[in-house]
Backbone bond lengths (Angstrom), bond angles and torsions (degrees), N, CA, C in turn:
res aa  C-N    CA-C-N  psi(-1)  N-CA   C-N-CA  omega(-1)  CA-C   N-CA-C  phi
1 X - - - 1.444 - - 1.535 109.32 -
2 X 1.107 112.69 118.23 1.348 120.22 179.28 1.990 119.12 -81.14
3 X 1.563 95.66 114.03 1.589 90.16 -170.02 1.216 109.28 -79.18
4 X 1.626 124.05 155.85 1.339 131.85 161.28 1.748 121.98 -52.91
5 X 0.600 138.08 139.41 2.165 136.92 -174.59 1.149 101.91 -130.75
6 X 1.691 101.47 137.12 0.920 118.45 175.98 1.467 106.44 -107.24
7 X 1.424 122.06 -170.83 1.491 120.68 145.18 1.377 116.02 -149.58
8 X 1.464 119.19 142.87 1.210 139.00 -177.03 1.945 102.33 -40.30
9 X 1.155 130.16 174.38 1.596 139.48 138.56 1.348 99.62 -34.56
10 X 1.247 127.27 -71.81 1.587 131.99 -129.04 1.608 81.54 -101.54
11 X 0.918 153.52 -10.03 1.133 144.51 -161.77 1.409 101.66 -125.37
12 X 1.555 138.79 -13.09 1.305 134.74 177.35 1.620 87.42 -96.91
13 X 1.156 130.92 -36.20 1.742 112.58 -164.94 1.618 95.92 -81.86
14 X 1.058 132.15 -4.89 1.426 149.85 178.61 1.958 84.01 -57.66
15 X 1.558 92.61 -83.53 1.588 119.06 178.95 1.374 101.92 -8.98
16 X 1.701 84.11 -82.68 2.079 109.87 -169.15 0.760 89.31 -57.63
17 X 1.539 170.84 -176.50 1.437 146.69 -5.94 1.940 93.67 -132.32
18 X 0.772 122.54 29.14 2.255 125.50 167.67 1.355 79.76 -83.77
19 X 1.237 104.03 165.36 1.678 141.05 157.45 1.545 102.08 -94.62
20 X 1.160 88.52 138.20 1.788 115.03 -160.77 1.988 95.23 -44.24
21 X 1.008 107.07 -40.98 1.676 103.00 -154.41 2.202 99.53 -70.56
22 X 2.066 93.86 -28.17 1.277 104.66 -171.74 1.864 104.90 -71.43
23 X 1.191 108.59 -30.48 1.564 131.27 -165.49 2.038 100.61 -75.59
24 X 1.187 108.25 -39.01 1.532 104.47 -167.39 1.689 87.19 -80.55
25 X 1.443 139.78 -44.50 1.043 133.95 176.10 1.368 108.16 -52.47
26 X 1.308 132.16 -63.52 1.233 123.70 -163.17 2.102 115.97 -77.06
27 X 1.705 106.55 -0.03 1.751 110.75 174.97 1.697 75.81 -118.86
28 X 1.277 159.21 26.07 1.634 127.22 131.33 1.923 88.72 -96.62
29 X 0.793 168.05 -17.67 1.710 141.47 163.84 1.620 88.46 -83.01
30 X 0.966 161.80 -43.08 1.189 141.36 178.43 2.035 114.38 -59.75
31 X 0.986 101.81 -42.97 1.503 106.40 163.03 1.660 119.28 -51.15
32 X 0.644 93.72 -70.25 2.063 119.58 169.04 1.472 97.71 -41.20
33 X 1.340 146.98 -58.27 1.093 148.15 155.00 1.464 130.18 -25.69
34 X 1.759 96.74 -57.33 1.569 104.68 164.18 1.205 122.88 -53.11
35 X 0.835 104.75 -40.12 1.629 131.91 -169.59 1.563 105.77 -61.01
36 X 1.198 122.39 -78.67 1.378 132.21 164.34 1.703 124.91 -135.76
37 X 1.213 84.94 86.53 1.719 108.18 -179.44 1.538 113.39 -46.64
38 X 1.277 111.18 -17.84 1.899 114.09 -172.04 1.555 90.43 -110.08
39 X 1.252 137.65 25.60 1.563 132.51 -167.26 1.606 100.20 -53.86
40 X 1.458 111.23 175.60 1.094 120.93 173.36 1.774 119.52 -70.30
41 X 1.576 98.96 -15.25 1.346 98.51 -173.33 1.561 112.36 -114.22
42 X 1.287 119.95 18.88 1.384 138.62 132.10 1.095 140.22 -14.54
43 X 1.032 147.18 135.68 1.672 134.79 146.05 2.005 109.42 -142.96
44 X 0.832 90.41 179.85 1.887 112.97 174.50 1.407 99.46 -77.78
45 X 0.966 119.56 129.61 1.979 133.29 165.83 1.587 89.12 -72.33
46 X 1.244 119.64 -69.56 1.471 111.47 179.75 1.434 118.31 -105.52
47 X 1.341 110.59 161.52 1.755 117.22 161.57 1.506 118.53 -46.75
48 X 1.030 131.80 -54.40 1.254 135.78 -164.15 1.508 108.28 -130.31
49 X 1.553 114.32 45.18 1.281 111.38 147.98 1.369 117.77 -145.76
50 X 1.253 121.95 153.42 1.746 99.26 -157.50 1.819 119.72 -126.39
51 X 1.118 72.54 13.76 1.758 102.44 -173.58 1.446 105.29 -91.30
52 X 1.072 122.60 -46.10 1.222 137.42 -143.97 2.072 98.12 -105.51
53 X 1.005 90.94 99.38 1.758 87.65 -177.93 1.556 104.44 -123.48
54 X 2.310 111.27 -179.35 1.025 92.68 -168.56 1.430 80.39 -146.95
55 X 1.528 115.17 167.94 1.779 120.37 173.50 1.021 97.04 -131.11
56 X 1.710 112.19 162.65 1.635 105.86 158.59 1.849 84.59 -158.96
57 X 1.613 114.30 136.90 0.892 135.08 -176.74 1.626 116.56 -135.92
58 X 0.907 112.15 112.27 1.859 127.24 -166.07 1.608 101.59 42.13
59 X 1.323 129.99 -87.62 1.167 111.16 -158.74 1.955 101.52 -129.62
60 X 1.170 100.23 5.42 1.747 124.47 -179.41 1.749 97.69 -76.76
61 X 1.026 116.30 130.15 2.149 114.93 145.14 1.604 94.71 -138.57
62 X 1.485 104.72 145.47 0.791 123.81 151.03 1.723 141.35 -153.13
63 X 1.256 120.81 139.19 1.690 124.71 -136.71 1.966 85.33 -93.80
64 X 1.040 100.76 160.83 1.666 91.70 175.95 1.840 94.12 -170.71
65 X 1.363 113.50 153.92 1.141 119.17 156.81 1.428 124.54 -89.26
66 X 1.407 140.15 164.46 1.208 102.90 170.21 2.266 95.08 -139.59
67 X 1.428 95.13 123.77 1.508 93.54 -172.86 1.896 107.08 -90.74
68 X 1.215 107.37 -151.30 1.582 96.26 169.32 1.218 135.48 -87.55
69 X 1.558 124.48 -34.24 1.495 127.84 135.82 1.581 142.05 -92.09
70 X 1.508 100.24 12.30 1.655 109.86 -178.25 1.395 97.45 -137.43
71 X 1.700 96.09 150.45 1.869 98.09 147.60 1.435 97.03 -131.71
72 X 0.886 80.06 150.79 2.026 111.40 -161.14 2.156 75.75 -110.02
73 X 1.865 89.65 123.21 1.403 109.10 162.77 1.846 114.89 -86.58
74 X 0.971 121.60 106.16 1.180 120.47 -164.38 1.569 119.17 -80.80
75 X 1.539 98.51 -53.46 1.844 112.99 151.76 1.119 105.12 -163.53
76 X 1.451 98.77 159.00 1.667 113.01 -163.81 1.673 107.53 -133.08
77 X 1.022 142.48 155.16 1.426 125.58 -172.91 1.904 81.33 -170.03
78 X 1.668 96.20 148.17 1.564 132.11 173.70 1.798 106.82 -120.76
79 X 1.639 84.17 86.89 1.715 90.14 158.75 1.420 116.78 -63.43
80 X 1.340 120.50 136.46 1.326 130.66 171.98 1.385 99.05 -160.66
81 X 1.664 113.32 119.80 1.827 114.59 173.39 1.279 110.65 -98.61
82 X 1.655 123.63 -7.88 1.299 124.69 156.29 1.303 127.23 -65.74
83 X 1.373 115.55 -26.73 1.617 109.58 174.17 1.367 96.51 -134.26
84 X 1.278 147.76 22.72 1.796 150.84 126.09 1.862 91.68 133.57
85 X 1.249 81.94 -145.20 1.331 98.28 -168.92 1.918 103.60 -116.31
86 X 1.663 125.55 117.91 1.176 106.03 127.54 1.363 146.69 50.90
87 X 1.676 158.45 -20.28 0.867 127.78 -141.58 1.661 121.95 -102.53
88 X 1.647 108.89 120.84 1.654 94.12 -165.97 2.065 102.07 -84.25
């Protein structure tokens, strides 16, 4: 079942302001998420909370909650040390 996504403030101006090539990377792992939020390439943001998980795929992470029909993007960030870091 594919959930609906949201995204936080800080995590949609994340969105809006990537360069298109950084942006299709970071809505296909956001897709993939919807898709199956418990994937194999998953984990827990914390020990003892279980809602709250995290991905990271080549140079993409992104933190997300996941409820029963949504995951809420919480923050998302594009490592790159060739052209810096990111900062919203």
């Amino acid at each position: 079942m594919k959930r609906h996504v949201e995204f936080t403030e800080r995590a949609g101006r994340l969105r809006d302001c990537l360069p298109p090539d950084d942006r299709q990377d970071l809505m296909r792992l956001v897709n993939e998420i919807a898709e199956d939020p418990y994937g194999p390439d998953t984990h827990l943001a914390y020990i003892n909370d279980e809602v709250t998980r995290s991905v990271w795929c080549e140079s993409v992470k992104v933190d997300y909650v996941v409820t029963w029909w949504t995951v809420v993007v919480v923050d998302a960030d594009d490592y790159d040390a060739e052209r810096g870091f990111n900062v919203v």
